[in-house]
C-alpha positions in Angstrom: 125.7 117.8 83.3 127.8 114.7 84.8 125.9 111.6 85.8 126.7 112.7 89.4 125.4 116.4 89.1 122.4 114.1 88.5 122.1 112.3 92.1 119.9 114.3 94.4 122.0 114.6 97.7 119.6 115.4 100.1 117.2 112.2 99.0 120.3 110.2 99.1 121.5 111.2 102.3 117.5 111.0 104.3 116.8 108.0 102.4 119.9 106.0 103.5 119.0 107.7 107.1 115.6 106.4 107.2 116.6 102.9 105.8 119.6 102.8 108.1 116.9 103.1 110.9 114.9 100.6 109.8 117.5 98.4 109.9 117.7 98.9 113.3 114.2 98.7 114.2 113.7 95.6 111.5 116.9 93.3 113.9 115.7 94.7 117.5 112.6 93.2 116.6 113.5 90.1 115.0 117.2 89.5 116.6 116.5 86.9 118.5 115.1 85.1 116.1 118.0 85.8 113.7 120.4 84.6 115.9 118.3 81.4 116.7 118.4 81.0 112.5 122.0 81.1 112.7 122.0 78.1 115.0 123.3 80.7 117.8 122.0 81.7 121.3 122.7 85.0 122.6 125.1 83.6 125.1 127.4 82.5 122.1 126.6 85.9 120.7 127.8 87.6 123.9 130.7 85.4 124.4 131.9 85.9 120.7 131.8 90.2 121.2 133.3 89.9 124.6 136.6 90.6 123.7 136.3 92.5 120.5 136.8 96.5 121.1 134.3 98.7 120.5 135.7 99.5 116.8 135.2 96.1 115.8 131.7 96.2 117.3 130.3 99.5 115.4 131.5 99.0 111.7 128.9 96.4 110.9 126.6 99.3 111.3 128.7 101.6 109.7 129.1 99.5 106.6 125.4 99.1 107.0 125.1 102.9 106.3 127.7 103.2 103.8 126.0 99.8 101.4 122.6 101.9 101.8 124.1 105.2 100.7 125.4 103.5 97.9 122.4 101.5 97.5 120.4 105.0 97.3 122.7 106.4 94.9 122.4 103.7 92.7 119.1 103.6 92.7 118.7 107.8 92.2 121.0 107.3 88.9 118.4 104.7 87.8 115.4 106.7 88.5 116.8 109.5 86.9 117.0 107.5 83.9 113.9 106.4 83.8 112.5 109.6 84.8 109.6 109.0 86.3 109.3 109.8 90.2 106.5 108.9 92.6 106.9 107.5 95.7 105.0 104.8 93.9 107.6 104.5 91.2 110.5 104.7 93.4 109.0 102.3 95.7 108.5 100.0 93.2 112.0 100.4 91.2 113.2 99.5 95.0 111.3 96.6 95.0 112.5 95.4 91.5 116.4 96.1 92.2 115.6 93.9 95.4 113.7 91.2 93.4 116.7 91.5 90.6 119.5 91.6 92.5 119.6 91.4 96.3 117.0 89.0 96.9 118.6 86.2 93.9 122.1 87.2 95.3 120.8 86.6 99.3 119.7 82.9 98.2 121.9 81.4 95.8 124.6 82.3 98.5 122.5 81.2 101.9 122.3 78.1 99.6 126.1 77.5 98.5 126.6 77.9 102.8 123.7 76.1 103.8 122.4 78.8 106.3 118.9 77.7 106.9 115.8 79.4 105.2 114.6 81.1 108.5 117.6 83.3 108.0 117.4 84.1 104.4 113.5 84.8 104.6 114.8 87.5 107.7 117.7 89.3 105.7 115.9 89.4 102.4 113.1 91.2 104.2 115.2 93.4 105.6 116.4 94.3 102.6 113.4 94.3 100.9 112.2 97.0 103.3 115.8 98.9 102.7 115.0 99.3 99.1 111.6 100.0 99.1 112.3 102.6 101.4 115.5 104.2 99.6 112.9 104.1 96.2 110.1 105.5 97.9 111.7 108.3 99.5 113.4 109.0 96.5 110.4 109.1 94.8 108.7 111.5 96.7 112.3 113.7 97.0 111.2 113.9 92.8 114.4 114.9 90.7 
């Protein structure tokens, strides 16, 4: 059996739905105050899209999707090796990869850029809640 034969689809697929989602829910909550940790108002915001077509626009989110599908697969080819699936599990091997990896990555780079901590505390949460939602669903998916 290939590594990919290993990757559950399905989980992959809802998991990066369902975090995609969040995503969305997670900013139209806190967007203001996203943009505010940015330094922007959402009058700059505006005027900045204003002239940018509508494919310009959309492939933010549809990177967004893509990074989580690939952040799902990832983490399915890691749960299968450690073979152990709960939601519990996956939610936690989520949380780990985040700890590991995204959440070291987020600051050392916010730093380097000097983007204020407001803003790293809002997109490390978001991703926090990304991968502990990929892990958990794969979890529960099982193998």
């Amino acid at each position: 059996m290939t590594q990919l034969q290993n990757l559950h689809a399905l989980a992959i697929v809802v998991a990066a739905v369902v975090a995609w989602i969040f995503g969305a829910v997670y900013y139209g909550v806190l967007g203001r105050k996203w943009i505010e940790a940015q330094g922007k108002t959402m009058e700059q915001c505006k005027a900045e899209n204003a002239g940018k077509s509508t494919a310009v626009k959309v492939t933010p989110f549809v990177l967004s999707f893509i990074a989580e599908l690939l952040m799902a697969s990832a983490l399915s080819g890691i749960m299968f090796h450690i073979g152990i699936y709960t939601v519990r599990a996956g939610a936690f091997s989520g949380f780990m990869c985040w700890l590991g990896f995204v959440l070291t990555a987020i600051v050392v780079n916010n730093a380097y850029s000097f983007r204020t901590i407001a803003l790293t505390v809002i997109d490390t949460g978001h991703w926090l809640g990304v991968l502990v939602i990929i892990g958990a669903i794969l979890g529960w998916f099982g193998p």
